[in-house]
N, C-alpha and C positions, 0 to 999 in steps of 0.2 A: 771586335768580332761578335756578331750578334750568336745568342745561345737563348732558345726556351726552357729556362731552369722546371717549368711546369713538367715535361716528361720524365715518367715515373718507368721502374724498370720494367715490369707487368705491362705495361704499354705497347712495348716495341721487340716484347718475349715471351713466347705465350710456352711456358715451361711444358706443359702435356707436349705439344708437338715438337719441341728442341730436343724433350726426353727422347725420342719416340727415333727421333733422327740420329743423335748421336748416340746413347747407349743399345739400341734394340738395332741398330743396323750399320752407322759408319764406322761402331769401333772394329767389328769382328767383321766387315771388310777391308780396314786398316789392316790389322792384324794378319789375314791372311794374304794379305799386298807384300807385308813388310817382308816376309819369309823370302823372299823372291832377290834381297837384298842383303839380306843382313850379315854374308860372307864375302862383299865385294866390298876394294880395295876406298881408303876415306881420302876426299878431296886433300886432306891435310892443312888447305892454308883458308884465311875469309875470304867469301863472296865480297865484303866490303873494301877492309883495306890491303889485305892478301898477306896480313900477318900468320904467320906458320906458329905464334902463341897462339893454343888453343890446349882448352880442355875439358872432357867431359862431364856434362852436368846434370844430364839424367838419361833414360830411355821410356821410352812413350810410345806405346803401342808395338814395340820391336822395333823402334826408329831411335838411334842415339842421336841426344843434341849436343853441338860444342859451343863454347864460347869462348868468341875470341878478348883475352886479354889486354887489349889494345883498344878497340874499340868497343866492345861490349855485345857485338851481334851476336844471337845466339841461333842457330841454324841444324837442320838436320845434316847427316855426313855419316856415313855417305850419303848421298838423294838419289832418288832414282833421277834417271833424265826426262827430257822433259816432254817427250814423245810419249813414257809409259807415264805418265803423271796425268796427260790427255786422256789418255785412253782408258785411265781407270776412272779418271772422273767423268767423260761421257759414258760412262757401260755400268756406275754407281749407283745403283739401287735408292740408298741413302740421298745420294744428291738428285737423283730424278724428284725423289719427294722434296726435296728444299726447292727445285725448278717451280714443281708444279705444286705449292702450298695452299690452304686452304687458302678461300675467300677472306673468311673474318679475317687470318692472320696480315696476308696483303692489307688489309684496310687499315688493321691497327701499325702495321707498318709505314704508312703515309707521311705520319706525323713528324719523323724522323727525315723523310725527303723533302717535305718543307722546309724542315729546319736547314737542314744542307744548302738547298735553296739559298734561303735569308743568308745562311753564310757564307757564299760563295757572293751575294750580292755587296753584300758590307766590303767583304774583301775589293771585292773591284770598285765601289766607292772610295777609298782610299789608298786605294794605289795603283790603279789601274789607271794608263796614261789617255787611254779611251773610256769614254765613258755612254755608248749607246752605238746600238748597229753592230754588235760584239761578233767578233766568228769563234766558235769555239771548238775545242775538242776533247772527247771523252774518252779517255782510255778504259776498257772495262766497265762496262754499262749495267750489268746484272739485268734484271728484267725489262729496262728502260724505264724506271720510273722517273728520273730524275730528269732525262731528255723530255719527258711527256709535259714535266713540270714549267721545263725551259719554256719549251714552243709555246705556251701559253701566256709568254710574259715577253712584254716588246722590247726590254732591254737586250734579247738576243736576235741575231739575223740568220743566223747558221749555225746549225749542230750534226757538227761529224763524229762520228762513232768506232771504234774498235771492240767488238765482242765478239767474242767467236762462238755464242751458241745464238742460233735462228729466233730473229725476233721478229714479231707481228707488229710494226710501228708502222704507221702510214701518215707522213703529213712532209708537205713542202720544206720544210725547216730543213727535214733528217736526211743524212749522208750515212748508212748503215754500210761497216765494212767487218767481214769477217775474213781473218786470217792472222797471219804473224804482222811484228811491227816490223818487219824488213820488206814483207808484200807491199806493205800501206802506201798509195801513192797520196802523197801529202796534197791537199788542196789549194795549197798556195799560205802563205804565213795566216796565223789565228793571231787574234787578240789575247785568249786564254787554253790555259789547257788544265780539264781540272780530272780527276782520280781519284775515287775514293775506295778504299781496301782493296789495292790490286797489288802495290810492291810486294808484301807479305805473300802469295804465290809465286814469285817468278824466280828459277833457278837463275839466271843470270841476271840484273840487274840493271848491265851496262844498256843495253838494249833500249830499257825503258827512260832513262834519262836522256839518252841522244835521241827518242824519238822527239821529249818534249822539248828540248834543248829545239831542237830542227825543226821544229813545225811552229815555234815562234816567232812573232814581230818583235824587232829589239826592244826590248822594256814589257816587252808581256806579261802577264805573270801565270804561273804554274802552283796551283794549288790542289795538295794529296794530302792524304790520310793513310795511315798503317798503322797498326799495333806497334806499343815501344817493349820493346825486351829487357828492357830495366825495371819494369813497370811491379810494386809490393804486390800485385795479385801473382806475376808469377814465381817471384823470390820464398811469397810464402807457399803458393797451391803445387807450384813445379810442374810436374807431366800431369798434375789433376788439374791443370786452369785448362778454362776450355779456350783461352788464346793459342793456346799449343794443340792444336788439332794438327792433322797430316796437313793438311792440304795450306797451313801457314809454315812454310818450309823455310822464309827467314825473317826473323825475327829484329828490326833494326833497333837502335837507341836513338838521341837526340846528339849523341857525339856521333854516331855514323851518318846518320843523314846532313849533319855540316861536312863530313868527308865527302858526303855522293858532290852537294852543294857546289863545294870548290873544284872539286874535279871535274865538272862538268859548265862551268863559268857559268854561274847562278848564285843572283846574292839574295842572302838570305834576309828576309824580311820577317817574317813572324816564324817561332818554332815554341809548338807549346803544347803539351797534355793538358786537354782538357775535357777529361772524360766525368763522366756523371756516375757512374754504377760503380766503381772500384769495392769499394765496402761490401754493395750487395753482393757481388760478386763472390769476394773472399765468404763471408756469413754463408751463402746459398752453397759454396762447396767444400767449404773448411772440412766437414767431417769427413770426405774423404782424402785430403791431403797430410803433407806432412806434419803437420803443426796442428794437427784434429783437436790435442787437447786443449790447446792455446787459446786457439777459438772458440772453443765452446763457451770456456771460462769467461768472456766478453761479450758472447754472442746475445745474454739475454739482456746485459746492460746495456748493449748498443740499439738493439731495438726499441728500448722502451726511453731512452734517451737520444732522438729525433736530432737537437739543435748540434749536440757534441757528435753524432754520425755526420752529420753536413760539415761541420767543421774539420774533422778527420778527410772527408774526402777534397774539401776548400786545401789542406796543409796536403795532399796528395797533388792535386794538379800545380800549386805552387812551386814546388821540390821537384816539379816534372817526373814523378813515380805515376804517375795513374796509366792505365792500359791503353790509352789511346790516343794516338799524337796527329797533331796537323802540322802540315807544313808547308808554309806561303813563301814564291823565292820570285824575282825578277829576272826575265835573260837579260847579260850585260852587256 
């Protein structure tokens, strides 16, 4: 799987404007979201494997998270559904300004959909039973950068889309559909279907596996990306990791995505955290989570010692604790 070890976190996070978003306007409309919830009755069992072990393990913004003992998903519960989850994130102040981000930010963003890019391409170089004239599909598109990246590159023929906010894309390649995945009329089987940070929003889950499951050619492959709930930045930050924002309502592991895997007859080919920032991460918000002191105390030895931080986060994606998981599967 190709990776540009070159991107640094400053690159593809420009701290004034993340501040600007999440403490000066999404938490305290979190906050006043959450009120609206927090006397209604709790799912009780996972979104994953529908174990009724679960227990609370923190609250975050007046949203309690459980985990389940089973598998490991840790999830808000109750959630609001997913009508008022719409609705608050189109009419979000906060999230208009993440829509509509500066210029510089988008730019230094790029480097990141490159990357993706390269690894979605290695992926299909090695397991992909086709290898050119590709049809694809993209579940949750975000601004379109990545389809924009596509059309540009001959190894695709076609790029269908599911996003449901109005995008400005104009080129023969693109299939632009907004709506539910139950509206979506299928175009007829893709070669790939790829996803990246959409599982971590969606109250129901089933949903999105049968669509990828069903819009494939047998042996296709389906390559996503989610946040892992396992992952040492939220065991140590807890409701302070900014993985645990509202709007990531579940939170999967590498043991529940083999449960999605088999239950949905998809074999699993690669499953791996391989996240680059875990460190920075923990260092940039340690002081306000639980473990404030902990961190501190390491905080000045890890900066100033460069090859043992990379090593730290190398023994993070190995252990599959780092925040952020891909996962490559084939239809069977």
């Amino acid at each position: 799987m190709v990776a540009n070890a070159a991107i640094k976190f400053n690159e593809v996070h420009d701290e004034e404007f993340e501040k600007n978003f999440k403490e000066n306007l999404l938490e305290k409309e979190i906050s006043d979201f959450s009120k609206e919830f927090q006397n209604q009755p709790k799912k009780g069992s996972c979104p994953c494997c529908e174990s009724k072990n679960l227990e609370t393990e923190f609250s975050c913004l007046g949203f309690d998270h459980s985990r389940c003992q089973d598998c490991d998903t840790l999830f808000i519960d109750p959630c609001p559904p997913e009508d008022r989850i719409i609705d608050f994130l189109n009419n979000s102040k906060a999230f208009a300004l993440w829509r509509e981000m500066p210029e510089h930010v988008k730019k230094s963003r790029m480097k990141m959909y490159h990357e993706r890019l390269a690894q979605v391409k290695s992926i299909i170089a090695e397991h992909s039973p086709k290898k050119e004239n590709l049809r694809v599909l993209e579940i949750g598109s975000g601004n379109g950068e990545m389809a924009e990246l596509m059309c540009e590159d001959d190894l695709f023929s076609e790029i269908h889309m599911i996003e449901p906010q109005e995008l400005n894309l104009k080129h023969d390649k693109i299939n632009l559909f907004r709506g539910s995945f139950a509206e979506f009329k299928k175009p007829g089987a893709v070669d790939v279907v790829i996803s990246y940070e959409v599982l971590e929003h969606l109250v129901e889950p089933e949903d999105y596996f049968k669509l990828a499951q069903e819009s494939l050619a047998p042996g296709g492959i389906f390559i996503f990306t989610t946040p892992n709930g396992d992952s040492l930045e939220i065991k140590v930050l807890q409701q302070k990791s900014p993985t645990v924002p509202f709007d990531h309502i579940r939170l999967y592991t590498p043991k529940a995505l083999r449960n999605f895997m088999e239950r949905f007859s998809f074999e699993t080919l690669e499953l791996k955290t391989p996240g680059k920032f875990d460190v920075d991460i923990i260092l940039r918000n340690g002081s306000k989570g639980p473990f404030a002191k902990e961190i501190t105390l390491f905080e000045d030895f890890l900066n100033q010692n460069e090859e043992f931080k990379q090593s730290l986060q190398k023994f993070l994606v190995e252990k599959q604790q780092s925040s952020h998981m891909v996962c490559v599967a084939k239809k069977k």
